[in-house]
Every structure is written in structure tokens, then in C-alpha cells.
N, C-alpha and C positions, 0 to 999 in steps of 0.2 A: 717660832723655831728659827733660831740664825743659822743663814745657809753658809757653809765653808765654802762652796763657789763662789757664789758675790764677794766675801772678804777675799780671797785670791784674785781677783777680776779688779776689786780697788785699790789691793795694794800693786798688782800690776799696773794698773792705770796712775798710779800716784808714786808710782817708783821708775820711773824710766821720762828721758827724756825724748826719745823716741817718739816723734808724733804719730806715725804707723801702729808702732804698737799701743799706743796708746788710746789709740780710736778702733783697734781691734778689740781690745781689753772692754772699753764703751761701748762698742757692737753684741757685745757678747754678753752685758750685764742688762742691755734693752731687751735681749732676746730672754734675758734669764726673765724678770721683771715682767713681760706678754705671755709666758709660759704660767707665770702665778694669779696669771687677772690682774695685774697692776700695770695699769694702761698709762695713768698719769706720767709714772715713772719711764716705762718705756719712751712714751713721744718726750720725754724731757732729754734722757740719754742721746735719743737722735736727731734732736735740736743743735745739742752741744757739740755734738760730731761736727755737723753741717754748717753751725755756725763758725765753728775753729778753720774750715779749710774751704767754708765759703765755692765758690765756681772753679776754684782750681783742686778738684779731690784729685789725691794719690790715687790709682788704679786698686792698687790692694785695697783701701780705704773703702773704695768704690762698691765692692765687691759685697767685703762687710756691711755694708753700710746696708745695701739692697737684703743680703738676707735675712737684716736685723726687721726692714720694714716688711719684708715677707712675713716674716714669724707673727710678726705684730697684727697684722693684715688677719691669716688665719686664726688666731683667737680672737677677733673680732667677728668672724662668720664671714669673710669677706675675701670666699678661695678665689677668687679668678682676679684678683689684686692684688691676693698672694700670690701665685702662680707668677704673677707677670713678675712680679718685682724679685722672686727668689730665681725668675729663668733669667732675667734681665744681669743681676751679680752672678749666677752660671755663665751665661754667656761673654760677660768680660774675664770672668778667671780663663775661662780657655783661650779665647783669643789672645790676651795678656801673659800666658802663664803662669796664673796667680798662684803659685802650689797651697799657701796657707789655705786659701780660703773654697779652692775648688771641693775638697773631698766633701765639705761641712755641707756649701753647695747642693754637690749631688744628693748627698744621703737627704736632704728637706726635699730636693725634687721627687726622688723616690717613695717619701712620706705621702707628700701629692698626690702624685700618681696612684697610688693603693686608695686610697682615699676615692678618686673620682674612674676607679677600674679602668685603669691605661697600663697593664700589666707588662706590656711588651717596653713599654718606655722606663717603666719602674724597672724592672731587670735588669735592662743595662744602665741604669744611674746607679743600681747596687752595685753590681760587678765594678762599675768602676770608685765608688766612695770607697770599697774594703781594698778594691788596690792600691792606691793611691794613696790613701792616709796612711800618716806615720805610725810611728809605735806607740806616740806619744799623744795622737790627738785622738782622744778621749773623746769630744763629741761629736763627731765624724762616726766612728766606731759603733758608741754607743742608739746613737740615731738612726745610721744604717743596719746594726743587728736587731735592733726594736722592729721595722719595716718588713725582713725577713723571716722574724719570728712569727711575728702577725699574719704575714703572707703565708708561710707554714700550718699554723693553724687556723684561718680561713681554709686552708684545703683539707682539713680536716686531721693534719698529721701532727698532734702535737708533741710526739717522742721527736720528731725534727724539731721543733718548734722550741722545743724546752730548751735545748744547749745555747740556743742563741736570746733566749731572755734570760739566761745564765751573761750570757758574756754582755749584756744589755745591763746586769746588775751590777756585776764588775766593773765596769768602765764607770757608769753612772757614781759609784762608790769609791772609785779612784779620786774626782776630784768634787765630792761633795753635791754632785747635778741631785738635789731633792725632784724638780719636775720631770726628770726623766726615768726616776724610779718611781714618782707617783703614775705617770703613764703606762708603765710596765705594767703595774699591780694591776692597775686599771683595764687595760687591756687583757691579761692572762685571764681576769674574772668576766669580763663581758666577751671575749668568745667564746667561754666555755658555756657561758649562760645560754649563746647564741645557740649551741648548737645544742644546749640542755633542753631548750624552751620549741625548738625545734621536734626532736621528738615528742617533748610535748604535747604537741599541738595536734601530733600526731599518733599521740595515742601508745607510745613507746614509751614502757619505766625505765627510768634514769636516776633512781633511788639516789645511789652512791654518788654519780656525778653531780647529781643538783645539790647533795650536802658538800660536794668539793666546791662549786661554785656559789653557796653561799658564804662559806669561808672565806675563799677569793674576795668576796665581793666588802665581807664587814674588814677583811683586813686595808682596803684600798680607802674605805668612807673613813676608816680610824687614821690611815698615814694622811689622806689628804687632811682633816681636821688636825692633826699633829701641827704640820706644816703649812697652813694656814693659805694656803693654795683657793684661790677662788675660779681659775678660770675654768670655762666648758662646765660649771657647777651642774645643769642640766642632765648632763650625759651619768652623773652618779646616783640623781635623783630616778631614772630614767631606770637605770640598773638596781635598783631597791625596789623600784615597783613590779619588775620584771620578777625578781626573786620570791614577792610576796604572792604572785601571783601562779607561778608554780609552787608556790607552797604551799598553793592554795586556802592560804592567807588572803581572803579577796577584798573584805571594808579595808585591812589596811592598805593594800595596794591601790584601792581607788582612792583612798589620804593624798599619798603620796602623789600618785597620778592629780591629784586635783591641784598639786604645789607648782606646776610645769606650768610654766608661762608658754603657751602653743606658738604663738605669735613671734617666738624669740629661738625655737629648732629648725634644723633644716627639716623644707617639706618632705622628705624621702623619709624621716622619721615616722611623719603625722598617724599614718595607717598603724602604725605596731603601736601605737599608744591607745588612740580610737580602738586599735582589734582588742587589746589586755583588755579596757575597760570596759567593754563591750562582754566579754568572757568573764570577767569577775559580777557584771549585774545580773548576768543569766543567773549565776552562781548562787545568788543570795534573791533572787525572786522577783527582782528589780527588770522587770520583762520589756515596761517602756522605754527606759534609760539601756535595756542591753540592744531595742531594735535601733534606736536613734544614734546609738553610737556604732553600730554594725554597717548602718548606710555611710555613716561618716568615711569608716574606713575604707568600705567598698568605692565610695569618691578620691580617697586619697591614693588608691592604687596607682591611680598613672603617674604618680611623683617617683613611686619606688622603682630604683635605678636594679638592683640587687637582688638574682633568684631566692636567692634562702628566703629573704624580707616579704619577696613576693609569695613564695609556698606559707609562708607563716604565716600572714596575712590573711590568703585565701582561706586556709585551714582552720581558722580562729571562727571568721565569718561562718562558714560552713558547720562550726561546732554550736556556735550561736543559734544557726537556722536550726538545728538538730533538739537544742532543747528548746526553743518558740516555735516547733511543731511547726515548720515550712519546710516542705520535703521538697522541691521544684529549687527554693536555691540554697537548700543542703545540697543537693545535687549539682548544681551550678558550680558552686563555691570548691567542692570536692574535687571535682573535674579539673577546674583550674591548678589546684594547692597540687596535685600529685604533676601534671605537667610541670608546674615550677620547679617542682620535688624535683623531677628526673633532670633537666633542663642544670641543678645547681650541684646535684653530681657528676655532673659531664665537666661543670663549668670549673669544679675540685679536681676534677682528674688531668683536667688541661694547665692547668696552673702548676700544679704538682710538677707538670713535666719540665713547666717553665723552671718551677726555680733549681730545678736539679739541674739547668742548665750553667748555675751559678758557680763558679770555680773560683774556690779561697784558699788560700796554702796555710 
């Protein structure tokens, strides 16, 4: 699929003589390129940057240039690389008053921040991307209303949550961003999975919801195949098995589940993959494969950063003891999964308040 972004991005870069915008334009088309899994391309983009202005970079230049290898960094799995390099170009746009490149800036800091639950810092880097950016800059806009939609629907609100991957599709469709409408899609079907698979777990019908998020989810695996998008390919595979598995669909889920390279997600993941496939062999009578994959998860717990992940988890284990006839750490597991339960209601009700803290005109 050809992106109308990139064609915009090289006829700006090949129509101005403008060395600023030119290596802005370059900055922008690395970041597009790390967004699709196309890594080659990226580090060649900012080769050519770095080799054009050499030790003497323009400040704005500077700015792009960092959050280009930021972007780059994070779809490599390599957040605190990212981090450094997209706070490192934050931190010259403000010192500098860099206006082009601050707002874009912030809204990946806030991306961040939601990411590794820094919510207080993620709040105010929105407040300030939605102030700040212009009318005109689209992914600024589109980036930071992606963050707060997401943020919205992690606390469980998603009538908040909708108008802003509304204006997260708007923007993105303004100037052609395919990976930022493929992360929308992507995102709308795995929170709703999150919080589908959640009652799940627990034993709550979700009828109608889990047929909205399996909708969600084949329309995300269709765009991203559309648009030939490779990167975080994982996290899709990850949300297919997830679905099968409430669908109780369980050999195909454990397919799926067997295609995930372990080795290659973050450990915060490990436990929700171990608990599914652990839940699908009880399923189908697979008793050995469901205890061995039970402890696995039960080891993985101390990775998981996130209550819900941790209630869901315990809750799976605990489902698992329940039908391999161990009542001691049915009990165990139970215990835990509702502490985390409560623990990630609180932790929804607190956020909630954060982000209505948020004032956009």
C-alpha cells in the first residue's frame, strides 16, 4: 500500500531548499519507516540527516533528529533509549524554543509515560502537546489524542475515550499517517479485549463485548496486512490468541500462542501468555501442559508491572488449580486475583480523576 505521508514527506524534502526543513521532512519519514518495522530505512534516513550537518546540527534539526531516533529506539523494544533520546530533543526544544518540534516532542513523551505508568508526567506532557500544537500539526494532535484515548479507556471509560480516537482518525487521515491509524485500530480492539478477557477470567458474560472486540481485532490484523506494516507484529499475534481463547477456541489459540517468539516480548507480557495457554490445555485435557504452564506464569508474576495483568493472571492460575483438582492454590491464586482486582479499580478511579484534569478548548 503506498503511504500518501511518505510521498508528502519526499516531495517536501526534495522541494525546498531549506536545509531545516529538509532534515525535518527526513526526521519525519525515519519515524514513519520505525512505525512500519522498517528499521533499514529508518537508520539510513538518519544517517543522511547526520551526515548532511555533521557536528554542527541546527537546534531545530537537533530536536528532530532525537525524536526520530527515539521512535526508532521504541520499535526496536529498546524504551529507556527511547526515553532518553525523545526527552534529550524535549529538552532542547524547550530550552531553545523550538515550537515546530516541541508539541510532537511531548505527545511521544506522554506515549512513554502511559507505557511504563508515569501518569502524573504523562498528564502534563498532554496538556501541553494539545496546547501548543498548531492547527496544522497533525501529528502532534494525532499522537497525543491516541495517548488520551488509550488513557480514557484503560480507566475503563470508553464513551470518554471514543471522541478522542475519533479525532486520533481525523488527524491521522488528514495527512495519509497509515501507522497511526493502524495503532488506533489496534489499540480500540486490545483494550477492549483487556477488559473483555478480564471478566473473563472472572467468570463475568461479556457476550456482546467479546463479539465487539473480536470485530475490533480481525479489522486491525486486516488494515495492518493491508498496509504491510511489520513492526510490534507480536502484540497482534498476541491479541488473536487472546480472542481465541475467550472464544473458547482453545487448540487454535494455543497455534497461535506457539508462533510468539517468548524471547523477543517484554517480560511483563510472559505471565498472560503462560496463564492463556495454561487455561486453554486444562480446556482440551492437556492436564500436564496446563500445570507446567501454570507455574510458568505463576514465575512470571514478578515481571507484571500492571494490576489488571496481575488480577488476570492470578485469576487464570486459580481457574487452572480449579479444574487440576488443587484446591490450596485455587485458593492461593483466588486470593491474590481479587486483591489485584480491587487494587486496579482504585488504580481506574485515580486516573480517571487525573485525566479530567486535562483542559483542551
Amino acid at each position: 500500500m503506498d503511504s500518501r505521508l511518505l510521498a508528502t514527506l519526499n516531495a517536501q524534502a526534495s522541494g525546498t531548499l531549506d536545509p531545516v526543513l529538509w532534515a525535518r521532512a527526513v526526521c519525519r519519514a525515519s519515524s514513519h519507516f520505525a512505525r512500519h518495522g522498517m528499521t533499514r530505512e529508518a537508520l539510513k534516513s538518519i544517517s543522511v540527516v547526520r551526515a548532511q550537518f555533521g557536528n554542527e546540527l541546527h537546534h531545530e534539526v537537533a530536536s528532530w533528529l532525537m525524536l526520530a531516533e527515539g521512535v526508532l529506539h521504541f520499535f526496536q523494544l529498546q524504551p529507556r533509549e527511547s526515553y532518553d533520546r525523545i526527552r534529550r530533543g524535549y529538552g532542547l526544544a524547550v530550552a531553545l524554543k523550538t515550537d515546530s518540534a516541541l508539541p510532537s516532542c511531548a505527545a511521544w513523551m506522554a506515549h512513554f509515560e502511559f507505557n511504563e505508568c508515569m501518569y502524573d508526567k504523562m498528564v502534563f506532557h498532554l496538556q501541553e502537546a494539545l496546547t501548543l500544537a498548531k492547527a496544522d500539526d497533525h501529528q502532534a494532535h494525532a499522537r497525543a489524542s491516541l495517548v488520551l484515548a488509550d488513557a480514557f479507556h484503560l480507566a475503563g471509560e470508553y464513551v470518554l475515550a471514543r471522541p478522542w480516537y475519533e479525532k486520533t482518525r481525523q488527524r491521522a487521515a488528514a495527512e495519509g499517517d497509515e501507522a497511526t491509524l493502524s495503532a488506533m485500530l489496534y489499540n480500540v480492539a486490545a483494550f477492549r479485549a483487556a477488559n473483555v478477557r478480564l471478566d473473563d477470567a472472572f467468570g463475568i458474560e461479556m457476550t456482546k463485548e467479546a463479539h465487539r472486540a473480536s470485530m475490533e481485532t480481525s479489522s486491525s490484523i486486516n488494515y495492518d496486512y493491508a498496509i504491510g506494516t511489520l513492526s510490534l507484529d507480536f502484540l497482534s499475534h498476541m491479541l488473536r490468541g487472546l480472542m481465541f481463547t475467550i472464544d473458547k477456541k482453545y487448540n487454535e489459540a494455543i497455534e497461535i500462542f506457539k508462533g510468539i517468539d517468548l524471547t523477543k516480548i517484554p517480560k511483563r507480557m510472559l505471565g498472560s501468555v503462560h496463564a492463556d495457554v495454561a487455561w486453554c490445555s486444562a480446556n482440551i485435557g492437556q492436564e500436564a501442559a496446563s500445570c507446567e504452564r501454570a507455574k510458568l506464569a505463576a514465575d512470571a508474576l514478578i515481571y507484571i508491572t500492571d494490576s489488571d495483568d496481575c488480577a488476570y493472571v492470578n485469576s487464570r492460575i486459580a481457574n487452572v488449580a480449579a479444574l487440576c483438582n488443587r484446591p490450596e492454590d485455587e485458593s492461593r491464586f483466588r486470593l491474590a486475583a481479587n486483591e489485584a482486582l480491587k487494587e486496579h479499580r482504585k488504580f481506574q478511579a485515580d486516573l480517571l480523576q487525573m485525566l479530567k484534569s486535562i483542559k483542551v478548548e
